[in-house]
C-alpha beads as a LAMMPS data file, in Angstrom:
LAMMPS data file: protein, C-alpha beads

120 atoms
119 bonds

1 atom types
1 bond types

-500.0 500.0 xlo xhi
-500.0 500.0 ylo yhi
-500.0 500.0 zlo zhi

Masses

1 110.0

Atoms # bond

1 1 1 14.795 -3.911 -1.288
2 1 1 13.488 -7.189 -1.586
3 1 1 11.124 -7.542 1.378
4 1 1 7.274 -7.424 2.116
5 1 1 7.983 -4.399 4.395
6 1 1 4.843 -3.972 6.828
7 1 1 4.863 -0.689 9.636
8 1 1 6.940 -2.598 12.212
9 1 1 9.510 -0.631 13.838
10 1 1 11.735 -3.498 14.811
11 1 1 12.016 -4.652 11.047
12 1 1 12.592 -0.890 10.100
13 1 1 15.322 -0.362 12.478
14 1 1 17.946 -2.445 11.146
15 1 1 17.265 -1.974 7.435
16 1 1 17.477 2.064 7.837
17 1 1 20.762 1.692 10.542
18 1 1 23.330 4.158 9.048
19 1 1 20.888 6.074 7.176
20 1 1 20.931 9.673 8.264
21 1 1 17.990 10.865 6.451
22 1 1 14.565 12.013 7.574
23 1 1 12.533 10.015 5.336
24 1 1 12.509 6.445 3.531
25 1 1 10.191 5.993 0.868
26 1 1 9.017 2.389 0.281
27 1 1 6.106 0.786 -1.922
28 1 1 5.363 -2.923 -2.682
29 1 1 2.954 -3.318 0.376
30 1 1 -0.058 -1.774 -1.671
31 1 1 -0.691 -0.731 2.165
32 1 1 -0.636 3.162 3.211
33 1 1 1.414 3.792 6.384
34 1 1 3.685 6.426 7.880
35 1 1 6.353 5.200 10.679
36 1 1 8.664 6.882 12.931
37 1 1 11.664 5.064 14.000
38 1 1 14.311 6.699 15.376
39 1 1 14.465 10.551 13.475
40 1 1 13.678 8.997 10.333
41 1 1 9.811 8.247 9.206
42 1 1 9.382 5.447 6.894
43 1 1 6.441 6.569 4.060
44 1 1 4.574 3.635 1.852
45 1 1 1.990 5.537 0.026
46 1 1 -0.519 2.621 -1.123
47 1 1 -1.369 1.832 -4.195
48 1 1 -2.871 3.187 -7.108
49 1 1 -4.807 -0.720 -7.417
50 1 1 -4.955 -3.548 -5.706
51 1 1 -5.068 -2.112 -2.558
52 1 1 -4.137 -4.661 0.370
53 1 1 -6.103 -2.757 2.946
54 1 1 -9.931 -3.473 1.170
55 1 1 -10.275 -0.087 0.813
56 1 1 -10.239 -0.154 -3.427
57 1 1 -9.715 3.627 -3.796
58 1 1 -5.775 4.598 -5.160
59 1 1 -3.848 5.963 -2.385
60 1 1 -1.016 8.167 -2.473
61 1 1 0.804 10.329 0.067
62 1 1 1.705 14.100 0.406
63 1 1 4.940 15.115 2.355
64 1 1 4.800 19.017 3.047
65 1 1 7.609 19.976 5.878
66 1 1 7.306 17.694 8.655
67 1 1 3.666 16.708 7.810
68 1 1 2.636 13.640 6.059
69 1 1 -1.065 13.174 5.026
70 1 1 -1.901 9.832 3.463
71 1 1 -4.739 10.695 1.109
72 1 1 -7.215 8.292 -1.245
73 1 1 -9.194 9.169 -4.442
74 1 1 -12.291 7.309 -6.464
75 1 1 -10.895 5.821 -9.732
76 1 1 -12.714 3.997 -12.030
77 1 1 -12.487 0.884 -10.535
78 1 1 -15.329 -0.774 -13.160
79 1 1 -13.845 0.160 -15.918
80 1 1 -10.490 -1.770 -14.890
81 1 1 -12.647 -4.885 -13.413
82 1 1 -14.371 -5.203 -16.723
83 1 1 -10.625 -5.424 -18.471
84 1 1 -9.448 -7.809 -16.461
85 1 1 -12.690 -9.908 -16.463
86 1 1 -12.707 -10.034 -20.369
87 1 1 -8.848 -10.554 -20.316
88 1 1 -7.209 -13.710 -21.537
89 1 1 -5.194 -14.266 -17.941
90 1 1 -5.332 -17.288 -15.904
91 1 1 -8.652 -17.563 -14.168
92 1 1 -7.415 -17.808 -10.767
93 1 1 -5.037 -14.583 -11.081
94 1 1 -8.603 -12.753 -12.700
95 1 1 -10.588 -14.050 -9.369
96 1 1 -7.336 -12.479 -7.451
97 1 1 -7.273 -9.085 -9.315
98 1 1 -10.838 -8.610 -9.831
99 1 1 -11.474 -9.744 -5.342
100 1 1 -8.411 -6.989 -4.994
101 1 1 -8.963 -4.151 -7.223
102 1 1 -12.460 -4.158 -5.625
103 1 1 -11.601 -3.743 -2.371
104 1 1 -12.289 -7.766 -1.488
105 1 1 -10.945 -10.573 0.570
106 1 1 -7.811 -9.265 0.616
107 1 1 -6.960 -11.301 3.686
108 1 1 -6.937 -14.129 1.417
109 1 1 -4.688 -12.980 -0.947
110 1 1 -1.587 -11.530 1.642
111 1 1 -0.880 -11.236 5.644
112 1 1 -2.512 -8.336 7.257
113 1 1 -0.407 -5.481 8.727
114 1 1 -1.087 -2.722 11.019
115 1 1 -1.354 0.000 8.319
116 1 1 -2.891 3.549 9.796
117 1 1 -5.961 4.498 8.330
118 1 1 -5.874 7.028 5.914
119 1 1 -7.628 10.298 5.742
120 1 1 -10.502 11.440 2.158

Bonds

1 1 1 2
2 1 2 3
3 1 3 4
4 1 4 5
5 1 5 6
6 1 6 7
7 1 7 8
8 1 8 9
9 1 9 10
10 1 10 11
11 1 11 12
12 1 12 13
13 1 13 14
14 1 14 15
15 1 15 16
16 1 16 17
17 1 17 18
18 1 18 19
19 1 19 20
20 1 20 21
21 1 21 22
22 1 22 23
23 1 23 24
24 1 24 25
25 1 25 26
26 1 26 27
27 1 27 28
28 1 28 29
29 1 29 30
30 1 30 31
31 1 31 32
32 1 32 33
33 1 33 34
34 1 34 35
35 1 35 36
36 1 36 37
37 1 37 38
38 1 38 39
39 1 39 40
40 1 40 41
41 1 41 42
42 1 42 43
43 1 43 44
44 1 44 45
45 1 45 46
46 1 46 47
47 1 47 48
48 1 48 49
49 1 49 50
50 1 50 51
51 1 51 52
52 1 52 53
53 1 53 54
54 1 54 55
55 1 55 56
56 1 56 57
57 1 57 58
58 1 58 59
59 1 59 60
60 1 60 61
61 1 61 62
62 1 62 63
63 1 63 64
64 1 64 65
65 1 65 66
66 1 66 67
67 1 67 68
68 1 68 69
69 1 69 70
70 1 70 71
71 1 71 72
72 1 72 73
73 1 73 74
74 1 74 75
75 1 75 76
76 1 76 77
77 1 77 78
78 1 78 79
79 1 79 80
80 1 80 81
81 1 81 82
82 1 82 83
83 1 83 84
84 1 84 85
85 1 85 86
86 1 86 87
87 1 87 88
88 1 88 89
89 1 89 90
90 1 90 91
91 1 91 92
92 1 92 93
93 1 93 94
94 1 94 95
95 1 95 96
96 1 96 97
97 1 97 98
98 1 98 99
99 1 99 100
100 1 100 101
101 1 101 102
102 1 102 103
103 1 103 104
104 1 104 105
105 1 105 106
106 1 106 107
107 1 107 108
108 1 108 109
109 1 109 110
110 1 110 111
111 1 111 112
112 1 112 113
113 1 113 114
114 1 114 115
115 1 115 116
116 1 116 117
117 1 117 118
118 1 118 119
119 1 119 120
């Protein structure tokens, strides 16, 4: 998939039509979210960096049965700043990294979604 995939059912129901499963695991969002459409839930667990969502904490999620618990965790978030600040990249895609990996203006870096908000 090819797609900037945010938690709309609509857009969901055609790309999972046919699918008889119970679950659809997608990324590339760096936005948490769990969505039921139809009998199957579609999971995006985050992102380990550059979150979309301003929290900066990695994300990840935990499927156990028929729960799904969409969980964060500190990382150290200075540490990585401080490599891309003293990296040789282009300055604009270091203002970019450094606004996202701290949690910052990510509104101006993507559209906003509807992502749930995830539990500690």
């Amino acid at each position: 998939m090819d797609e900037y995939a945010m938690p709309d059912p609509s857009f969901w129901a055609a790309r999972i039509d046919g699918l008889d499963v119970d679950y659809v695991c997608v990324g590339h969002t760096h936005q948490p979210y769990s969505l039921r459409v139809g009998r199957t839930t579609i999971v995006n667990p985050g992102s380990v960096g550059l979150s979309r969502d301003t929290d900066p904490r990695a994300s990840y999620a935990i499927i156990e049965g028929d729960a799904i618990s969409l969980k964060r965790v500190d990382y150290a978030i200075d540490q990585t700043v401080a490599k891309v600040e003293t990296s040789g990249i282009d300055a604009a895609a270091k203002q970019m990294l450094v606004e996202l990996y701290r949690g910052e203006a990510a509104h101006r870096w993507m559209a906003t979604g509807n992502a749930i908000r995830v539990t500690d």
